[in-house]
N, C-alpha and C positions, 0 to 999 in steps of 0.2 A: 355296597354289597360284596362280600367275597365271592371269590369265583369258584363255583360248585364244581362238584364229579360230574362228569358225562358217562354213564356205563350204557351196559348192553339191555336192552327191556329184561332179558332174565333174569340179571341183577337188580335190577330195579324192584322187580316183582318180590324178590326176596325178601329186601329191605320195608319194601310198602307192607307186607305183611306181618311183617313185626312192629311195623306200626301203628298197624290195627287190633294187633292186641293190646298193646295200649291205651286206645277208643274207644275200647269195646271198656278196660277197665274206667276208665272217664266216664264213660255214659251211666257203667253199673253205680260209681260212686257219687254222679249227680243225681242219680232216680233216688239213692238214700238221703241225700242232702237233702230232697226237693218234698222228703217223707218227715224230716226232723223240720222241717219249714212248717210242712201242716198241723205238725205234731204242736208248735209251739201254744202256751194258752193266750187268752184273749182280754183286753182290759175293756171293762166297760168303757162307753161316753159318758160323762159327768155334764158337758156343757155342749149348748147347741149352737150350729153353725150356719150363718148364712153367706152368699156369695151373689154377687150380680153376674148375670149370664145376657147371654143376646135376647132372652125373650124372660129378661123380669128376674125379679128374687128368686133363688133356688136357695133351697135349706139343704143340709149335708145330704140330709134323707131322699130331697129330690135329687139328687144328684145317682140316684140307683136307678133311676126309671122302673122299669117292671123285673129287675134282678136284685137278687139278694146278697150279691158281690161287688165289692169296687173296689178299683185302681185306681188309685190319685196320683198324677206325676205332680210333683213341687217344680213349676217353670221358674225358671231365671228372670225375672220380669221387674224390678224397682219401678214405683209409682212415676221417679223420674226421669228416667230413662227413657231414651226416642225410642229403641228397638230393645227386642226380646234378645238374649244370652245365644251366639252362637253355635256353644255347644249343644245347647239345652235344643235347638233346634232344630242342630243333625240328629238328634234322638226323637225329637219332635215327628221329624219327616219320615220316621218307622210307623208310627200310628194309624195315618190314614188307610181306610179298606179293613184294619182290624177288628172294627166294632159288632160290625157282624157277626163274626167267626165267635169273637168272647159273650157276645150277645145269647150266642145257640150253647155256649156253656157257664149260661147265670152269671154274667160279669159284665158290667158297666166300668166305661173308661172318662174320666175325668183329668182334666188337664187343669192345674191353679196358677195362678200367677198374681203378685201383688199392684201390678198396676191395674187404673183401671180400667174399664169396657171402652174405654173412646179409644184407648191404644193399645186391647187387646184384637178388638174387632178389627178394624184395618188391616191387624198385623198377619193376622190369621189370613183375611182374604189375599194379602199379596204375595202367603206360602201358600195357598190355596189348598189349607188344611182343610178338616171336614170335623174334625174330631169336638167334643165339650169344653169348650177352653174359658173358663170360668175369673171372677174376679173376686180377691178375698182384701183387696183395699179397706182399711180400715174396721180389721179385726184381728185379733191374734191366733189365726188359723198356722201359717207358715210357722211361726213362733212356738207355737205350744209343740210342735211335730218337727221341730229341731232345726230347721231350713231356713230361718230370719233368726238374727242375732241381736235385736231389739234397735230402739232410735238413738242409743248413745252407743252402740257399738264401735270398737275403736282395731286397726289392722293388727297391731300388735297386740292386743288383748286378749288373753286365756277366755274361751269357748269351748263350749262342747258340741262335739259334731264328727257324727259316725261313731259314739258313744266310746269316744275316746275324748279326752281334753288337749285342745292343740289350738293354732289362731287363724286365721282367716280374711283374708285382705280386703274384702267387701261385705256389706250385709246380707246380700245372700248366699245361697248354696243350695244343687239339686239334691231331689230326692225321691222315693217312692214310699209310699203307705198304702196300705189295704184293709181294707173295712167288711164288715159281714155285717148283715141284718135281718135281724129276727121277725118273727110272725106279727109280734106284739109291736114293732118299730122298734128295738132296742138295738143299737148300733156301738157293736163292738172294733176296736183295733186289734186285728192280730198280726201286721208287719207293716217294720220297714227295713228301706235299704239305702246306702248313700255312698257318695265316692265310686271306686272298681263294684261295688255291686250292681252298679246301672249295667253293666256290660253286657249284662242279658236280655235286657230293652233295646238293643242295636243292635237288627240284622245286617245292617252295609260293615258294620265293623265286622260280623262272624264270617260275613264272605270275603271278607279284606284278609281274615286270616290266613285263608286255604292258599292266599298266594305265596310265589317265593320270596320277596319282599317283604311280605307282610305287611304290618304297620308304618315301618320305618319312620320314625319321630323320633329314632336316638339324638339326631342330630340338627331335629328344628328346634328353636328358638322356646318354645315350649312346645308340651305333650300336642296339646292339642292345637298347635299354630297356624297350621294348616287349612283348616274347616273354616268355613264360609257359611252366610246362607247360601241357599242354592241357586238363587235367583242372580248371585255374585262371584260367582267364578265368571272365570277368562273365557 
């Protein structure tokens, strides 16, 4: 980290203040962003879904409980794999206590992952999540919503993902979708997001920002080298 200014509070105050006019346009130009998001249209479901959860089959539709909104995160989870995606994880660990809060405004939180329930359940209990963390093992839920790259997927191979075409080192990748449902049961897509757009799903990341540090990952090994489960730090 370079070695900052030290000035006097009055100076300071100066500067803070013209940094808040800046915030102030951030926040105006997310409230427009976040209006072109609602604004977007809605693709029917064609096909039905189901998923194993702790307590039996859930269909896409169970997966709304008594709301007519949901949020699917896409977990990091391969059917083979001992543990769940680390990263997917520290985003994970934002979840719990919010179901409430989305619950009092018509939105059910759903968690997917492609392994299945004998090592989604464990895994959940030893983060001592709370949250829906569902199993879509042996279906092409992840795959049709762009987050599995199918079972011949190769590192080097052209994919699409983040509706860009680029490649991908593993078969998966996070992501988020949101679904709305109608009176009739007709359950429409109206978003996703994937890559930097998770970044709004991470409140330990937006309070990591306010620091003088910040993130600082210029110079780890990769972006995200540093995260752990939580249960595995020092």
């Amino acid at each position: 980290m370079n070695e900052m200014r030290v000035v006097s509070r009055e100076e300071w105050l100066i500067e803070r203040k013209e940094l808040l006019i800046q915030e102030k346009q951030f926040t105006r130009a997310k409230d427009q962003l976040s209006k072109h998001r609602r604004d977007l249209p809605w693709v029917k479901l064609e096909k039905d879904y189901t998923f194993e959860s702790e307590s039996g089959t859930q269909s896409l539709s169970d997966l709304f409980g008594s709301c007519s909104q949901l949020i699917v995160y896409h977990f990091m989870f391969g059917p083979d794999w001992e543990a769940g995606c680390v990263s997917c994880s520290f985003w994970a660990d934002n979840f719990n206590g919010t179901e409430q809060h989305l619950n009092a405004r018509d939105i059910s939180l759903a968690v997917i992952a492609r392994a299945p329930m004998s090592k989604l359940t464990p895994f959940k209990k030893r983060l001592g999540w709370t949250f829906n963390f569902v199993s879509s093992e042996n279906t092409d839920f992840n795959e049709d919503f762009g987050v599995n790259f199918g079972p011949d997927h190769k590192p080097e191979e052209q994919i699409t993902y983040n509706y860009r075409t680029t490649t991908f080192p593993i078969d998966d990748a996070p992501g988020i979708s949101v679904f709305i449902k109608s009176e009739d049961g007709t359950i429409h897509h109206t978003y996703s997001t994937f890559s930097r757009g998770l970044d709004n799903l991470n409140g330990t990341y937006h309070y990591i920002d306010l620091t003088p540090r910040g993130r600082n990952e210029d110079n780890e090994s990769g972006t995200m080298s540093w995260v752990r489960h939580h249960d595995n730090y020092s």
